[in-house]
MARROGU-782831 format. One line per 2 residues: number of its first residue (from 1); for each residue x, y, z of C-alpha. Coordinates in Angstrom, 3 decimals. Layout:
REM residues N
NUM) X/Y/Z ~ ...
REM end
This chain:
REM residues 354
1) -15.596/-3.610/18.172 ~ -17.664/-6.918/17.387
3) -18.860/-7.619/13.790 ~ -22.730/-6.841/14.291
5) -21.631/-3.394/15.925 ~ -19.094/-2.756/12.827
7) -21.171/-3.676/9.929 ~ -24.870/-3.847/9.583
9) -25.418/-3.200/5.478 ~ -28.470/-1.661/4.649
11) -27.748/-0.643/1.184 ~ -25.374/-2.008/-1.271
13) -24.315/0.036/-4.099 ~ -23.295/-2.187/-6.611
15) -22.072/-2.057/-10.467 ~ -24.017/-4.441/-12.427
17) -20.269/-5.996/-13.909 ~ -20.277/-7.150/-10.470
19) -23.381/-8.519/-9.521 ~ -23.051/-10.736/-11.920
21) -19.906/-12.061/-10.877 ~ -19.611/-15.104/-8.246
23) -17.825/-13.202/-5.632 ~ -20.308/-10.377/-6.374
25) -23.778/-12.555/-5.733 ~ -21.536/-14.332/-2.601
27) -21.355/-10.775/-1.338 ~ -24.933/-10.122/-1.802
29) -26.221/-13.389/-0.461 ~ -25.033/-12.193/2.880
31) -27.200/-9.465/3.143 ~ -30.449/-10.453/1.804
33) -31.990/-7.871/3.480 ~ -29.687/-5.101/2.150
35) -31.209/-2.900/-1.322 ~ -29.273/-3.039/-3.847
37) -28.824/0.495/-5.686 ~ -27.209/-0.073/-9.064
39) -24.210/2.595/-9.978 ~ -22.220/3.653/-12.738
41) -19.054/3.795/-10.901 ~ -17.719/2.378/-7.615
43) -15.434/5.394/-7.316 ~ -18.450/8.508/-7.559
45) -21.181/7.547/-5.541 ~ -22.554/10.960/-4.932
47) -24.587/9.818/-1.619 ~ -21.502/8.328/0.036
49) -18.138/10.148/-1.839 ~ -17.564/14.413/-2.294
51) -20.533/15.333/-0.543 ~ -19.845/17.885/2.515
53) -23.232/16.815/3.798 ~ -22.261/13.634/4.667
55) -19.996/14.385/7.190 ~ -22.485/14.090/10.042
57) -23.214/11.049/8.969 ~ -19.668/9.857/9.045
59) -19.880/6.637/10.969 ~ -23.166/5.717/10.235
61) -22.530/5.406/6.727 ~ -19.289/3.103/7.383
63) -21.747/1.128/9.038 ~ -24.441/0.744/6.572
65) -23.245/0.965/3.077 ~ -20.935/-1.407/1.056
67) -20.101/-0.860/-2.836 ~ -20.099/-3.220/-4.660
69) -17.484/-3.301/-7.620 ~ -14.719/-4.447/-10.304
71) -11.155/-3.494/-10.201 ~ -9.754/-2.196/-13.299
73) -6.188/-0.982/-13.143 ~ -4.201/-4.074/-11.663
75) -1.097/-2.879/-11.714 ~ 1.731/-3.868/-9.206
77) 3.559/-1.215/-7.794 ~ 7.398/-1.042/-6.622
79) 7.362/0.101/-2.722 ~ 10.975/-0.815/-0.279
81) 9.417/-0.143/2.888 ~ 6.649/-1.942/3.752
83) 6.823/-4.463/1.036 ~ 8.815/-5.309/-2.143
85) 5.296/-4.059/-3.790 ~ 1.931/-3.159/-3.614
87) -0.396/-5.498/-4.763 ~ -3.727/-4.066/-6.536
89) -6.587/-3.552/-4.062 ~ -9.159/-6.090/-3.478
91) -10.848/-3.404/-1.393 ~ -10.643/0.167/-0.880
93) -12.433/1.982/2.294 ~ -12.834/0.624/5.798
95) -15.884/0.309/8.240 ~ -13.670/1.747/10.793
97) -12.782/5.458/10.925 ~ -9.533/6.199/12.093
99) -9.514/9.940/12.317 ~ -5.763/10.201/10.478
101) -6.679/7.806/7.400 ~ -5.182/9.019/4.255
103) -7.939/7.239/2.051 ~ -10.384/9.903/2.352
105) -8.368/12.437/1.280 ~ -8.307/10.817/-2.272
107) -12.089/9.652/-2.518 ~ -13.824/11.953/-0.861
109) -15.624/11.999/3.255 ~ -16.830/9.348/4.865
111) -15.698/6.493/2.507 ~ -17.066/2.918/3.873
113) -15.893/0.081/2.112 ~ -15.693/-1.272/-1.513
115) -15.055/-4.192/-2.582 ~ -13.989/-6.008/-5.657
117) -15.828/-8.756/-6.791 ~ -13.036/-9.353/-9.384
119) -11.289/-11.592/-7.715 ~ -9.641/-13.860/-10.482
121) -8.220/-11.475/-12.324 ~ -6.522/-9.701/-9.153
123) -5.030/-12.711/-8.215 ~ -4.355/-13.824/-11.936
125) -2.260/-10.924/-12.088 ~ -0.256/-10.807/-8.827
127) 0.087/-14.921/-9.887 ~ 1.837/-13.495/-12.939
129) 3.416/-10.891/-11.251 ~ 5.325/-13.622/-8.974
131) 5.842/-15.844/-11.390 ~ 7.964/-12.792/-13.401
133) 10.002/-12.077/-10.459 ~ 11.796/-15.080/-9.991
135) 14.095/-15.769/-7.160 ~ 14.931/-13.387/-4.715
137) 18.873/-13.272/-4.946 ~ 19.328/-10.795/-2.514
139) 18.375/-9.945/0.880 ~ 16.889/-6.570/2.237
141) 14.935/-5.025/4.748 ~ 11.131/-6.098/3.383
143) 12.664/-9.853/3.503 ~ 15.790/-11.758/3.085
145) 14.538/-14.990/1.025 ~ 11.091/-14.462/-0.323
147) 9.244/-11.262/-2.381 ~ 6.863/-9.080/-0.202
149) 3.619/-7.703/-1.102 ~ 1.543/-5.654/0.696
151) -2.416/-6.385/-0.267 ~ -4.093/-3.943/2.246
153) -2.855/-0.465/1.071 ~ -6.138/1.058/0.566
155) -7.902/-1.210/3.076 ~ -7.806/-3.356/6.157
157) -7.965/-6.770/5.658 ~ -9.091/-7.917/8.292
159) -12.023/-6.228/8.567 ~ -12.393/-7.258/4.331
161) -12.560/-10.623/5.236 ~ -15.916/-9.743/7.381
163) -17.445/-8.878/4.042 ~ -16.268/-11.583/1.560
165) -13.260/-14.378/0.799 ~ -11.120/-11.941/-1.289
167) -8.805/-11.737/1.443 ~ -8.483/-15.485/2.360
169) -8.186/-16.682/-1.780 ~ -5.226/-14.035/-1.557
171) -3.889/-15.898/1.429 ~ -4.477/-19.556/-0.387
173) -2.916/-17.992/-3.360 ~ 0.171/-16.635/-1.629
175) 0.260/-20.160/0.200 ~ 1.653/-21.809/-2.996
177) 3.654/-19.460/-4.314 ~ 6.981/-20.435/-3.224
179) 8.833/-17.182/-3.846 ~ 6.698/-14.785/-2.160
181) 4.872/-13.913/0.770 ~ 1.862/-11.154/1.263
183) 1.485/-8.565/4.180 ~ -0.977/-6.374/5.550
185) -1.483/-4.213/8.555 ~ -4.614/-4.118/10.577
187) -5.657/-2.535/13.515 ~ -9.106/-5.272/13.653
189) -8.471/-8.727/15.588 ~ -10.424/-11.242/13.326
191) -10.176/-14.495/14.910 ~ -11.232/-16.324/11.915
193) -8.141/-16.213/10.618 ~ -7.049/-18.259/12.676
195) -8.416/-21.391/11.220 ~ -6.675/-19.731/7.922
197) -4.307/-22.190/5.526 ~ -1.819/-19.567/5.278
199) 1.719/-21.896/4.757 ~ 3.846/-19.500/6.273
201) 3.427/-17.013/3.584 ~ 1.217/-14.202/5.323
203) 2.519/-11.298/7.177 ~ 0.147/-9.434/9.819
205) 1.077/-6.288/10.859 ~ -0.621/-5.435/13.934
207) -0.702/-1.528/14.151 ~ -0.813/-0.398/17.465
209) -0.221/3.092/19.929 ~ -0.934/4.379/23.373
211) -3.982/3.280/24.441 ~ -5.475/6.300/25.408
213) -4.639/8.191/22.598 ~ -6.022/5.273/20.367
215) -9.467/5.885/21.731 ~ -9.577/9.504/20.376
217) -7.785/8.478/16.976 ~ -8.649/5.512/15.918
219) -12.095/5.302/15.627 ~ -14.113/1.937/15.678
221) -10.791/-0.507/15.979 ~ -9.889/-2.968/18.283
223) -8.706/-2.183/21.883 ~ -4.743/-2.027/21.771
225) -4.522/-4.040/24.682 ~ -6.505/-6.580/22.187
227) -4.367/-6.273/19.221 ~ -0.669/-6.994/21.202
229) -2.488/-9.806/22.965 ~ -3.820/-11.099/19.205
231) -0.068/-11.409/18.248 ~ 0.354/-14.310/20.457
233) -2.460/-15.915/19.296 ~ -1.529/-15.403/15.517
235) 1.853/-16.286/15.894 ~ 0.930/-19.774/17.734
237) -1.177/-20.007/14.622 ~ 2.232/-20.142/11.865
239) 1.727/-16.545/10.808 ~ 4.787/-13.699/10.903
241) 3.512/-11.255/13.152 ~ 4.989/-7.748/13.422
243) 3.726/-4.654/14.484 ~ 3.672/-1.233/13.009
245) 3.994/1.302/15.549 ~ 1.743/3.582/13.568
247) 1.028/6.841/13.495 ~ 3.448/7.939/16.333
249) 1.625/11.524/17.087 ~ 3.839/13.880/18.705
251) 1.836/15.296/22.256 ~ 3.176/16.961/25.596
253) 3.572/13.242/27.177 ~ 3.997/11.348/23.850
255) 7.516/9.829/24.856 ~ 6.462/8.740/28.378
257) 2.932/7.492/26.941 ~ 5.242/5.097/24.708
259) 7.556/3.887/27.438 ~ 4.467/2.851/28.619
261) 2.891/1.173/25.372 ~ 6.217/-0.510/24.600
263) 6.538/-2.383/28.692 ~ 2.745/-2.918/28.504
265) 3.889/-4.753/24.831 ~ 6.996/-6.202/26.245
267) 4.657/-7.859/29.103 ~ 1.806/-9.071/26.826
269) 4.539/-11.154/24.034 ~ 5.315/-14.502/24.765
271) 8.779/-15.843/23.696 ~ 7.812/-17.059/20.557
273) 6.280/-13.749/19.387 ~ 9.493/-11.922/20.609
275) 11.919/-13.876/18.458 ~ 9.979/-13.407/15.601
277) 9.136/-9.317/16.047 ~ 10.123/-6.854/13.931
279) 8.507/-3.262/13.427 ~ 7.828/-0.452/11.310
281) 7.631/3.119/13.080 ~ 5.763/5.769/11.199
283) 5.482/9.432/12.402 ~ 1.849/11.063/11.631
285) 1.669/12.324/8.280 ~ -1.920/14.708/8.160
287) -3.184/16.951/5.175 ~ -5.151/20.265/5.064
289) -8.118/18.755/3.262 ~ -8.966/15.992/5.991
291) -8.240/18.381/8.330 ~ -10.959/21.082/7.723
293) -13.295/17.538/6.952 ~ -12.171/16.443/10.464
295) -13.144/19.323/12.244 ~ -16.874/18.568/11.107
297) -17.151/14.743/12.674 ~ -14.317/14.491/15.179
299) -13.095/18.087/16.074 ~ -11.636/16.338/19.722
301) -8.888/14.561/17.488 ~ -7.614/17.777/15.467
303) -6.523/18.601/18.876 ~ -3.626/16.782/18.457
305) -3.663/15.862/14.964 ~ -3.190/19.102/13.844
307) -0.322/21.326/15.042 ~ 0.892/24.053/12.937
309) 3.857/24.802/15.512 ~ 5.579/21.533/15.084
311) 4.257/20.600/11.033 ~ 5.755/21.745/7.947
313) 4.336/21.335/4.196 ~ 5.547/18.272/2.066
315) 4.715/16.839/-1.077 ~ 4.356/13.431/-0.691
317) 6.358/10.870/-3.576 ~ 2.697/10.398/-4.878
319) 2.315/14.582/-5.432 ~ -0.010/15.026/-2.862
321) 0.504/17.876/-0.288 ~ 0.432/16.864/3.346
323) 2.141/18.182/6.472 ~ 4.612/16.053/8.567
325) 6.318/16.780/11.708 ~ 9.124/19.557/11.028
327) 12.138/17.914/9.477 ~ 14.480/18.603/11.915
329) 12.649/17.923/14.798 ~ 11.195/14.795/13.522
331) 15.022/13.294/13.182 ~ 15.338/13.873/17.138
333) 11.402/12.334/17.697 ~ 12.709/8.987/15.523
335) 15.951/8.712/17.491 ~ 14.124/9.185/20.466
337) 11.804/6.859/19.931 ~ 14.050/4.171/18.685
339) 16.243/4.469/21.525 ~ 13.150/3.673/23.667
341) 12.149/0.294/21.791 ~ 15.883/-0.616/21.636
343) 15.842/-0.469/25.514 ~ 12.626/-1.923/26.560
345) 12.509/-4.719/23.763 ~ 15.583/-4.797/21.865
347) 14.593/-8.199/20.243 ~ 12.175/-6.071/18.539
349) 14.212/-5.890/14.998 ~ 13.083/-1.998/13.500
351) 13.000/-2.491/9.803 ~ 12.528/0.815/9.160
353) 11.617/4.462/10.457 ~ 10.216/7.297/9.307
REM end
């Protein structure tokens, strides 16, 4: 998926606050043939967000649109798993449309992205943040030495970094903190980054899954075949590379379809991406909402996104309900599955599962 494919901004809906900030005009400047449709609020855009009608339009709005806005809550949140915390967004959304993406659940259908033109203040306070933390005196699974935080929870950044330098000042910032490093998981190849100043301190986290599921699921990503052969490249480039073996989706052939993922993986890594690979494996969690949305843009993928004889009802830790793969069950699918990357790459270090 090539930039001019991905994006092609027609309209940018945009909060005055942030037109009239320098990242804000940047972001305009690179569309000057985009309208620009003042709004209220970044978050309740009735033409893009809680609008049924829009679900036809699904991937043509990711493609078109951008909002244009300013962050106001920037807290930092604890996390453990996939970083020490969460930074505050300097996005939320994605031009891509992977059909099992939590974020539209909250905001509402098709959901292309926003971004922040904010970005001093974001970075002002994950700078203070740091700074607050001190030393990290002991080790644990998000990093032995340095504190982790994850800046592409509502977002992917590499795709962000298509649309302005929010993503890159992060990167700069993060470069010169000596205490902490940032993360993010992506399933876009942006060679760009490549060129990046990044010190050591950024984490990619290249998501990845069987290819041929991958072409029903995730919608408007790089090839996988890309993405494992972009960890080379990254990691000859000074950035930690791991990968997050994300969503694993339970199917008739889902174990042998990840035997064959993991050799095709195993065969792709060079030594210096081995030594340094570690993984996070995350089971499929869906929800009834984006479900019933689902089956109005991409029914095909409900197919095996949605399975009432192997999913249970959960509340999630944020007091959402969602369905996950039947508790006891799921405990055999993990151990099964972390047999398999024990025995085809056991260099691969799994930080956690779930």
């Amino acid at each position: 998926m090539d930039f001019n494919r991905l994006l092609q901004i027609r309209r940018i809906f945009a909060q005055p606050a942030a037109l009239e900030l320098p990242r804000g005009k940047e972001i305009v400047a690179r569309w000057p043939e985009a309208d620009v449709v003042p709004v209220d609020n970044h978050w309740n855009i009735p033409e893009l967000h809680g609008d049924e009608t829009n679900v036809p339009r699904w991937s043509r709005i990711k493609t078109e649109a951008l909002v244009l806005g300013v962050k106001k809550a920037l807290t930092v949140k604890p996390n453990g798993r996939s970083a020490d915390f969460i930074a505050p967004s300097t996005a939320n959304g994605c031009a891509m449309a992977c059909a099992y993406c939590y974020v539209p659940r909250h905001k509402g259908y098709s959901n292309p992205v926003t971004v922040f033109a904010n970005i001093d203040q974001i970075a002002g306070a994950l700078e203070r943040h740091v700074l607050r933390q001190g030393i990290k005196l002991e080790p644990n699974q998000c990093d032995p030495e340095l504190w982790v935080y994850d800046i592409g929870e509502n977002s992917d950044c590499s795709v962000d970094a298509l649309v302005s330098d929010n993503v890159e000042d992060l990167v700069s910032l993060f470069r010169d903190l000596p205490t902490a490093k940032l993360s993010f998981a992506t399933k876009y190849v942006n060679p760009a980054m490549l060129n990046w100043d990044h010190g050591g301190h950024t984490r990619v986290r290249f998501s990845v899954m069987p290819a041929d599921l991958a072409k029903s699921v995730d919608v408007r990503t790089s090839p996988v075949a890309e993405r494992m052969a972009a960890i080379n490249d990254f990691v000859a480039a000074g950035y930690e590379v791991h990968v997050n073996f994300s969503p694993v989706i339970v199917t008739d052939t889902w174990l042998s379809d990840w035997e064959e993922l993991l050799r095709q993986l195993d065969a792709t890594l060079t030594d210096a991406a081995k030594a340094q690979l570690a993984a996070e494996v995350i089971f499929l969690t869906h929800n009834e909402r984006l479900h019933e949305v689902n089956l109005g843009w991409h029914p095909q993928a409900e197919k095996v996104l949605w399975r009432p004889d192997l999913q249970e009802s959960k509340v999630s830790s944020n007091g959402f309900s969602n369905v996950r793969y039947r508790s006891g069950a799921k405990a055999g699918y993990v151990r099964q599955l972390t047999a398999l990357i024990q025995k085809i790459a056991p260099y691969c270090r799994i930080r956690y599962a779930f």
